[in-house]
N, C-alpha and C positions, 0 to 999 in steps of 0.2 A: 633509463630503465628499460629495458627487453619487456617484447610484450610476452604477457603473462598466459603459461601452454595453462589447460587442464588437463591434468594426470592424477591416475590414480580417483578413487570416490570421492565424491562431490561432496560437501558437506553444507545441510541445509538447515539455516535458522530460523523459527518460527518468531521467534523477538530479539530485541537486542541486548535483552538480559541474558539470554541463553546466548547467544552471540559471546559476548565479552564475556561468562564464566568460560567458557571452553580456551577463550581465549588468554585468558589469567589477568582480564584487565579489569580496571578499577570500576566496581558499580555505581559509584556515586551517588544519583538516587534512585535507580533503577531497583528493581522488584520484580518477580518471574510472575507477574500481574497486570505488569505497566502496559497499558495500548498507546499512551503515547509518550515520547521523551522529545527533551532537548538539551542539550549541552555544548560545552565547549571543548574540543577534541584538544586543545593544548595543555587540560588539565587530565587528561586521560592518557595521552602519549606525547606529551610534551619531555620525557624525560629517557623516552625510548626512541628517539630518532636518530638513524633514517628506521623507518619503518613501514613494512612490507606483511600488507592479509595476504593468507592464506583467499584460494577462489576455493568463492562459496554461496549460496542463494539464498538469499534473505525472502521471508515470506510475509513481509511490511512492505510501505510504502520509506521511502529516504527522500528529505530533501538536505541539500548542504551548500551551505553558504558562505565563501572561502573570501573573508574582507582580506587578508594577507598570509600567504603559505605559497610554495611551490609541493609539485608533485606530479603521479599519473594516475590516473585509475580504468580501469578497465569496465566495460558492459558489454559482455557474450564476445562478439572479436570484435567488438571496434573500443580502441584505446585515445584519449583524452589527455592535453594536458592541463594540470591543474593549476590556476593564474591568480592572480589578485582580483577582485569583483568579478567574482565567476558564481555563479547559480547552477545549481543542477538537480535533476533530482533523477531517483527511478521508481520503475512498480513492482511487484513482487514477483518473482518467477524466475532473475534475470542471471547468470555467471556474471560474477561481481570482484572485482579484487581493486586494492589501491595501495599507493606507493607516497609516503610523506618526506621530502627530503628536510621542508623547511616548515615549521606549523606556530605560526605570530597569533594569527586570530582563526577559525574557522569555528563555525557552529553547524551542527548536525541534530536533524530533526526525524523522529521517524513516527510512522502512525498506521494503525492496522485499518482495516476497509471497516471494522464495526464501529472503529472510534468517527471514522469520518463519517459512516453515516447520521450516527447516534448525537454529533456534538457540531458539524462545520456544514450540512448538507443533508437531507433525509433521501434527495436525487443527485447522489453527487456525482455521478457519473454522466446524467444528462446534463448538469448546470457544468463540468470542468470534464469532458470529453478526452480530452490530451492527458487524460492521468492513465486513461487505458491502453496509450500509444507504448507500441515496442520499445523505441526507446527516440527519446529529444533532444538536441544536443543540448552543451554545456553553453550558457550566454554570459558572456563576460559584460557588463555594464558601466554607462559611466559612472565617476566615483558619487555624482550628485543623484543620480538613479539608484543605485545598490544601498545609498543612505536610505531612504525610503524601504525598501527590506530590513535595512538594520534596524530602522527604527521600531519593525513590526515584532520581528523574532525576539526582541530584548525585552519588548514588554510580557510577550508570549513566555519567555523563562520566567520573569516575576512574576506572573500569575502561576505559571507551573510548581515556583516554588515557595511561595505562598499556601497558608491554610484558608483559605476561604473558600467555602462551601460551593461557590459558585468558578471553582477555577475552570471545572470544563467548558462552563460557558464562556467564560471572558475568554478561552484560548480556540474556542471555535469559533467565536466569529472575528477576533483579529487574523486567524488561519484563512476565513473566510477574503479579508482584505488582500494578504498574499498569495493566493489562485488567482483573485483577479488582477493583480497585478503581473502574476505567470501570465495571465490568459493575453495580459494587454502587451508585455513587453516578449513575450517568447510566443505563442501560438499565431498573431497574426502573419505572420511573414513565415510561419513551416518549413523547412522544409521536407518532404516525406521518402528523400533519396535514401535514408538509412533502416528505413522499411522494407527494402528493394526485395529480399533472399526470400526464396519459397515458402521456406517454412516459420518467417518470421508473419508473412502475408497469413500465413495457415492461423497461427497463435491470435491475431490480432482480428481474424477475423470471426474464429472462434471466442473470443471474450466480448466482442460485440452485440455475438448475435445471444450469450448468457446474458449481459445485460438488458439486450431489448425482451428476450423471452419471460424472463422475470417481471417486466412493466408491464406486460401484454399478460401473463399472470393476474399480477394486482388488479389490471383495468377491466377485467371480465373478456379480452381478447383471446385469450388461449384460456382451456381448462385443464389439460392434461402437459404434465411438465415432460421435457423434452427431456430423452435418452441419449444415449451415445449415436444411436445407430442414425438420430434425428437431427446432430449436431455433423455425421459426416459426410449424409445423405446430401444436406444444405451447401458444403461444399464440394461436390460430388469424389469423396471420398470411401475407399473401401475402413469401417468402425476402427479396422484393427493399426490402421496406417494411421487413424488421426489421432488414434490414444498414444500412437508410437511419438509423434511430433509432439503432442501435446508434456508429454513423461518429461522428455527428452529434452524439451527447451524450457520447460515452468519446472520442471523438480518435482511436480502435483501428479498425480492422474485426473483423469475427467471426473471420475466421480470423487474425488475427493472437492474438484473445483463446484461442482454442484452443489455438494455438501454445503462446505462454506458461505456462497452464494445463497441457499436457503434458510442457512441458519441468521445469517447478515439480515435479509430480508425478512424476516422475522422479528428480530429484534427491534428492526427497525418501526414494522408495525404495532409492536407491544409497546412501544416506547411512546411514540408520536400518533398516536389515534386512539381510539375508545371503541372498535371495532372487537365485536364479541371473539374470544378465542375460536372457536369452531368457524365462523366467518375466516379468518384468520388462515386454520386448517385447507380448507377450501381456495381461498385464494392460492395458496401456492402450493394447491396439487393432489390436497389429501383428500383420498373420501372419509377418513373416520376424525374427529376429535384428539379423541385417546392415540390413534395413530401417530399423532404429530405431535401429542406432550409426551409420548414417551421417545421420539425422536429426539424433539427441542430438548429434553431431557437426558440423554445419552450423551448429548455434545455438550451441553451447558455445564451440567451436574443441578440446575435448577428447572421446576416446571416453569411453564408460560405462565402462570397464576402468578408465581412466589416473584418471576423474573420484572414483571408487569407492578406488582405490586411493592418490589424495589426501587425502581427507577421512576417509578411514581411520587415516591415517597422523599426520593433526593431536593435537595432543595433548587 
């Protein structure tokens, strides 16, 4: 397979339901709702092969676990080939495309930042650091090691595809077991050569320093949340050159990444604490209340009250 140019508009998917309608493929159990899926890619294009995406940027996290398949897939320029016990995953932002020549078994997972904070992690970014890397490579496993993933993922679809009230839970913390298993067979031995290019150094250092300003938020460390001018000042960047890298390699703009980032963190605190909403406001940024439900509100379609008092109420 020839590596794969981008030409022509990029096209950017906020989920993988929107994903596969544009793409005319089969929904299975997906819903323009779903934060998180799993399935099996041979029931989805097992009848259309060789098959070849379209480059395009997912704005989810993917993990994919390829027990038997050939192929290639692409992340921004560097190109992978796709092997039997091969793990991989990426984060959201990235030029993405892949190529199936042969597809026996493979499972494809995908999960938004709010599902993970909400169900696998309330810190998940401090506790699995490597989800915020540019990009990691692909680790192909022994066949007695990749058992141990299969084992986790299979139970993770039965719970996913199960009615029980409690699936988010049983499928965040068996997710939980697969990070550390990422952390133990893929992050110890790194290596951070495919980080190298200027502007990938820009991206990664920029989502760092969003994720530490949000904790230093929360902790009473910072009170005023950081702008554009504050995120390029930090890498001593002229605003207008880091919104350009930032556009340009994630699909986002900066404040669009803010946005998200506040909203995540929010929910995150409506969900997992008892901290008064105006406490809440306060912590990440707001001087008013009313400010910040009618923000949380704007993005949600629900207040922080109704939101609080749903996920409360889940079992």
């Amino acid at each position: 397979m020839p590596h794969t140019k981008k030409s022509g508009p990029i096209i950017i998917y906020n989920t993988l339901y929107d994903q596969y309608v544009a793409q005319g493929l089969p929904l299975d159990n997906l819903n323009e709702h779903t934060q998180f899926t799993i399935h099996s890619l041979r029931n989805i294009l097992g009848q259309r092969l060789p098959f070849r995406s379209e480059v395009y940027k997912p704005n989810f996290f993917s993990f994919v676990f390829v027990k038997d398949a050939q192929g290639r897939y692409t992340t921004d320029e560097l190109e992978f080939n796709t092997v039997p016990n091969m793990i991989y995953f990426t984060n959201p932002g990235h030029y993405k495309s892949h190529y199936w020549e042969r597809l026996e078994e493979v499972y494809l997972v995908t999960l938004s930042e709010s599902f993970l904070k909400e169900n696998v992690h309330p810190r998940i970014f401090e506790e699995f650091p490597f989800l915020l890397s540019e990009t990691v490579q692909p680790r192909v496993l022994r066949p007695e090691v990749y058992a141990e993933f299969e084992q986790l993922y299979l139970q993770i679809e039965q719970a996913f595809l199960s009615g029980s009230p409690y699936k988010n839970r049983i499928i965040g913390s068996l997710f939980v077991v697969i990070l550390l298993k990422v952390k133990e067979y893929f992050w110890e031995d790194y290596n951070p050569i495919y980080e190298g290019n200027r502007s990938s150094q820009i991206v990664k250092t920029f989502k760092r320093m969003l994720e530490q300003h949000y904790r230093d938020l929360r902790s009473g460390r910072a009170e005023n949340v950081f702008r554009v001018q504050d995120y390029a000042a930090a890498q001593h960047l002229h605003p207008n050159y880091l919104g350009n890298v930032i556009k340009t390699k994630t699909g986002k703009s900066i404040s669009t990444w803010i946005t998200e980032k506040t909203i995540a963190e929010a929910k995150s605190l409506l969900q997992h604490s008892d901290t008064p909403i105006k406490e809440i406001a306060y912590q990440l940024g707001f001087a008013e209340s009313t400010h910040f439900s009618n923000y949380f509100k704007k993005y949600t379609a629900l207040s922080p009250v109704l939101y609080r008092k749903n996920v409360k109420a889940a079992p």
